[in-house]
Each structure stands twice: as C-alpha cells, then as structure tokens.
N, C-alpha and C positions, 0 to 999 in steps of 0.2 A: 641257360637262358640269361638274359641282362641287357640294359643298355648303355654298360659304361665305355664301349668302343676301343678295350685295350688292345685289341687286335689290331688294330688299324694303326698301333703306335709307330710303327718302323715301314707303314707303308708308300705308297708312290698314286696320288687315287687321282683319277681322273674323272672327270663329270663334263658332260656332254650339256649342253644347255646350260652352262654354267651362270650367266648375264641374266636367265629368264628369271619368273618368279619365284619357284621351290629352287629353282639349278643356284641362286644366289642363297639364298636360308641355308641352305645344302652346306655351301661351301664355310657358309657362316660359323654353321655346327662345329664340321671338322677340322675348323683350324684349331679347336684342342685337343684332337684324338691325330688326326693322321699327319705323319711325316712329311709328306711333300703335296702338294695339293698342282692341278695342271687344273684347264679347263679347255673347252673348244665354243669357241662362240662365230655364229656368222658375221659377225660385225666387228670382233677382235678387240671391239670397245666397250668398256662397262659403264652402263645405262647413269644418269646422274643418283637416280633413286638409289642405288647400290650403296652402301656405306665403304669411307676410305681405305677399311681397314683392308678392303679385298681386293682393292687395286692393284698390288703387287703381286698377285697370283698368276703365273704366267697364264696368257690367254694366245691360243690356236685356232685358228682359222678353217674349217671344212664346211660345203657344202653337201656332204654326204651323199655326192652322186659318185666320186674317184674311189675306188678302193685302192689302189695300189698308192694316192694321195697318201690317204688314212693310214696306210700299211708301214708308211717309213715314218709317218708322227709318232705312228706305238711304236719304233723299231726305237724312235729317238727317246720318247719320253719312258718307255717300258714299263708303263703302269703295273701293279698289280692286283687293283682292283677300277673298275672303271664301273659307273652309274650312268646307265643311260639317259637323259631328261630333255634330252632335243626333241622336240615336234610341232607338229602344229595343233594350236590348244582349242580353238573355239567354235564347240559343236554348230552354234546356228549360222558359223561364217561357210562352214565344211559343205553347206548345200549349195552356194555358189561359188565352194573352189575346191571341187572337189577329188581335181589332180593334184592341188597344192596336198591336202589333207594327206592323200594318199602315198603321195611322195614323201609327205614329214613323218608320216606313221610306221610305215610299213618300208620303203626304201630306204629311210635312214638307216634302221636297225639291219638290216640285211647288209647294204653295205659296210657297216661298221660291223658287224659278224665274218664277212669274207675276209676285212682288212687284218683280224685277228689270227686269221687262218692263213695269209701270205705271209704275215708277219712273225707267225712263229709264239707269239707274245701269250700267256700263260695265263691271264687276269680273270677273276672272277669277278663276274659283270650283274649287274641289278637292272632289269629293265622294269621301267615304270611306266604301267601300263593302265588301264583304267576302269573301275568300278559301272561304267554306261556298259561294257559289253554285255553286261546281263539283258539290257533291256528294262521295260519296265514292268512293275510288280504283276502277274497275272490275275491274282486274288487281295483281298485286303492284307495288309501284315504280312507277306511277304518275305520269309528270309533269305534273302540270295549269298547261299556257301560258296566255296570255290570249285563245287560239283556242280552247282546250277548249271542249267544251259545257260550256251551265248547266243544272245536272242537282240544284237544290234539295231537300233531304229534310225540311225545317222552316218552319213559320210565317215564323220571323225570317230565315230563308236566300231564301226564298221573295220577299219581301218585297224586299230589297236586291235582290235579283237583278232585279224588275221596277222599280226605282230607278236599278241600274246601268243600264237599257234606256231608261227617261224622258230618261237625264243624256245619252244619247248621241242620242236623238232631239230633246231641245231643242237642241244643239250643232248637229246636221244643218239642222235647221226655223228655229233662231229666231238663230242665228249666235250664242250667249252662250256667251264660250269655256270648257269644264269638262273640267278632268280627273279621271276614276275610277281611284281608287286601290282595289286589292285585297287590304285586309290581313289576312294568316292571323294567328296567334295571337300576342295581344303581351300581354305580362305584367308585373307587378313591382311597386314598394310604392304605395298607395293604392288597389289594384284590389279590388274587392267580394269578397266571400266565395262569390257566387254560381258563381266562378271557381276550378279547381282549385287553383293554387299557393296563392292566397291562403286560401284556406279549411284548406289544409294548412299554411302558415305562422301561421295560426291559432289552428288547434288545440296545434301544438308549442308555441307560446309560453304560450297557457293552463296548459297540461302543467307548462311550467317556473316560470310564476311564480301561477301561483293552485292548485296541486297538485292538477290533476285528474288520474284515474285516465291511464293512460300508453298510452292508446290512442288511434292515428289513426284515425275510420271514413272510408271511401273507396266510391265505385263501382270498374267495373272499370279495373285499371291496368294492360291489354294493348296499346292503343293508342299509335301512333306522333304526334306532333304537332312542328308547324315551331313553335318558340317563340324570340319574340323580345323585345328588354326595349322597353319604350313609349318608353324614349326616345330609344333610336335609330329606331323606327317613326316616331314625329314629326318627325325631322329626315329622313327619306324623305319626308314632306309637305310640309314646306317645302322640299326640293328639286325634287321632282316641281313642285310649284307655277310655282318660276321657269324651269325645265328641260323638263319634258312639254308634248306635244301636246297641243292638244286637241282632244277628241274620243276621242281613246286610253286606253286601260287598263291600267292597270300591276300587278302583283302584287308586295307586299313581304313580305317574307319572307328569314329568316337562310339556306334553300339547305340546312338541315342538319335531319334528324330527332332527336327522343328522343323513348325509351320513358316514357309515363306514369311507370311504376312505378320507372325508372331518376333520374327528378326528383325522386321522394321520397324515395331512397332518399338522395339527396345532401343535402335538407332531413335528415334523421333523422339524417346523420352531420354536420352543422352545428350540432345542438342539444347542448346539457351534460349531460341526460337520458340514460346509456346503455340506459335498459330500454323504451324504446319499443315497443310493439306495433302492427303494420298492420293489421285487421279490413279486408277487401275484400270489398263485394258482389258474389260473381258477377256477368255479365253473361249477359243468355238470349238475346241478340243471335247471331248469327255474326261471327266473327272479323271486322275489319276487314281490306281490304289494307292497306300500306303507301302514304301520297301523298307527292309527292315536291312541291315547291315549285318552278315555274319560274320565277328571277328573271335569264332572261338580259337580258329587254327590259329590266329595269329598272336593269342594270348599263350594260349598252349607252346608256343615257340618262342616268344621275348617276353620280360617282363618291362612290359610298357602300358602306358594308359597315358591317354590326354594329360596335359600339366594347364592348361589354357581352359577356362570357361569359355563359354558364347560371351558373357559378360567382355569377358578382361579380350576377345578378341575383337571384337565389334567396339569396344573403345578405342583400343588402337588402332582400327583402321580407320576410324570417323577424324581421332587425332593426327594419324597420318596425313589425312586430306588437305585436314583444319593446316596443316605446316606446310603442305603445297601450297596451298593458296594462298597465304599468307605471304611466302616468300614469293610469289608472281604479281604481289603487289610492290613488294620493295623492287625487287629488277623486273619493273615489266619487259624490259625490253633480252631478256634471257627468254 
C-alpha cells in the first residue's frame, strides 16, 4: 500500500481528458512521479484556468469515435499506463443530450479499449468512473460498497454504469488490465459553474466585487453529499493505479457527509459581504435518504485519506473565483 507513486517513475502516462477539471489536477500531481506525461484533449488547447506549468505537456487530439485513429497515437506515444477522464460530466445536462452523454460515457471507453487491442500496446489503464451508479440511498444511512447494486437514475449515471460493466468485461475477455475507480463528489477551484460549490462560489464573489444585488439563488439544499477536494481524488488515481487490481472497483470518497445547505452556509461566512441572502428553490422531489460512502476497500488497498478539509477547499474555490473576477475587471475586454 502507499501513495508515494514510485512506480510510476520511469513511466510514459497518458491521461485522457487531460484540459478537464480532475484530467488537469491529474497531470498536475504526476509531474513529480511520472516520466513522461502525454494527454488527449478535444480541443488540443489548454483552458486559460490551467496553470503554465502544464502547458508543455504534449496535447493529442481524438474524438473517440476512430479507433484505428487512437490505435497509431498509442502505437506513437506507447504509454504505459493510461487514466481514462474523458467524458461527458453533467448529470442534469445528460437529460437533454442524452446521445452526447452516451457517447462520452460509454463510446469513448470502448473505443479507446479496441484502439489498445489494434495497437498491440500493453498499458494499464484506470477508468474513472462514477459513484451515481449506485443510485440513491434506499433507506436512511445507506452504505453503498462496491457490491451494492447499480441502480442509475440518469442519462450520465446510466451511462458510466454500462462503462463500469465494458471496463470489467474487457479485463475478463481480453486480459487488458483496468481498474474502475468510483468517485463520488469531488470539488474545488477550476470546476464549472454547472456544479454546486462552484456556482455558489460564483455568485459570492460577483456579489463582492462587481456589486451584484446580495443574493445567492440555489435549488434545493436538503441533501447530504460525500464531498471531496479534486486533489486528493487524483492522488486516489494515481494510487489506485500502481496499487489496485485489476478488474476491481474502488469507491473514493472522503467516508464523511455534509449537508448541501451546511457548505453554503460556510461559503457565506467566508465572504466580507455580511448581508447575503440565500433564495432556495424548493424541491417537489421527496426527500432524499442519507448515503453513506463505503471506502473501506479502498483503505484496505492504499494508504490514503483526504489532506484538504471542506474548510481549506471551499476557501479556495470561493478565492479562485474572487481572482476570476477580478482579473475580468482589469481586461474586460479578454
């Protein structure tokens, strides 16, 4: 067990979604553990958000529909460990695109599996997969293991979950070693607005430097969620990497709940603003239970545990903001 990634010293790693939110952290990590570092990004370009330092990491272009594409990039690059993080991320967009989802989910990873198989190329691969295929809690307190059933309630859950089934069926059928990681909620600065904290760290920082009126709007904030900072999630992937089975599935996840409305309420007293106001849209749902995170497997297999509080990550993303905006006042015109 460990997380210090000396495996990874003399390797060639490749990471799929590299430009995204965790695919950047990712890269972030291993530039002190791995050897050579590749990426594949649809857009070939890294996002402004991205720090300099990962600019010079060559960046590859797939749409992960070509296998035989894919097949001469590994033939070129010859990874030998490759982390899959491409897809499409945003459960509530998954219900009106739900070919997009399906295609980012489930057809990427496929065809990046066959490209491995034309190409001869040998990598052990980490797909990253997601903690919604459980569904949600049946009773209160809820532990969802990595034996629970998959009980998807979304497009994009939906999706992953028949992704997490491919990743274990090519493992079985075609010997390419893969481990599925199952991560519940990871959070913190650079993550899309589409996403609660950051859209909440958002708004306050608008609040405070462009003087919008002093209201957060929100859905509902009854809901309990395992939230963790992305960059202890990624150093679960590169642990898991040199450490997991494969074939096996891991859930990551902090082991600890908070209440939606309990996260904001720590963003709201982080801000210099005291007159904030919460606007909540009901929910016409039914309550949620409470789920509970089961990370005993994945203790049991690395020594790892959060390094980030809610604290210390909900500052920095509310700080992240606060330096967005900030700088869209000096170049407004960027």
């Amino acid at each position: 067990m460990g997380t210090d990634n000396k495996k990874l010293g003399s390797s060639t790693v490749l990471i799929t979604g590299i430009t995204g939110f965790a695919g950047s952290y990712l890269a972030e990590h291993l530039r002190g553990f791995a050897g050579e570092i590749h990426g594949i990004s649809r857009s070939g370009k890294w996002p402004k958000a991205c720090p300099e330092n990962l600019h010079n990491i060559p960046l590859h272009t797939s749409n992960f529909q070509d296998s035989a594409q894919l097949a001469l990039l590994l033939k070129t690059i010859n990874p030998t460990h490759i982390f899959h993080l491409a897809g499409f991320a945003q459960t509530g967009k998954s219900f009106v695109n739900q070919h997009e989802a399906w295609l980012g989910n489930l057809n990427a990873p496929q065809t990046l599996y066959d490209a491995i198989k034309k190409s001869g190329n040998k990598a052990k691969v980490l797909f990253a997969g997601s903690g919604l295929i459980y569904g949600s809690a049946r009773y209160d307190k809820e532990i969802k293991t990595e034996s629970s059933e998959l009980m998807p309630q979304s497009p994009y859950a939906s999706s992953k979950a028949a992704a997490d089934l491919l990743s274990y069926q090519v493992w079985v059928n075609d010997k390419i070693e893969i481990i599925r990681a199952r991560p519940f909620n990871h959070i913190g600065p650079r993550q899309s607005i589409d996403f609660a904290m950051a859209s909440f760290s958002k708004q306050i920082a608008e609040i405070e430097l462009l003087g919008k009126k002093p209201i957060i709007k929100t859905g509902s904030l009854s809901a309990f969620r395992d939230l963790t900072d992305v960059r202890d999630t990624v150093k679960a992937y590169a642990s898991l990497m040199e450490h997991g089975i494969p074939g096996e599935a891991y859930n990551i996840g902090s082991g600890k709940n908070t209440r939606i409305s309990d996260a904001l309420k720590m963003l709201v007293s982080f801000s210099n603003n005291p007159n904030l106001i919460i606007e909540e849209e009901p929910s016409s749902s039914a309550q949620d239970f409470e789920l509970l995170v089961g990370i005993d497997k994945l203790n049991n297999t690395i020594s790892w545990e959060p390094a980030f509080s809610l604290e210390e990550t909900l500052t920095d993303t509310l700080n992240y903001w606060r330096q967005v905006i900030a700088a869209q006042l000096q170049n407004p015109k960027e």
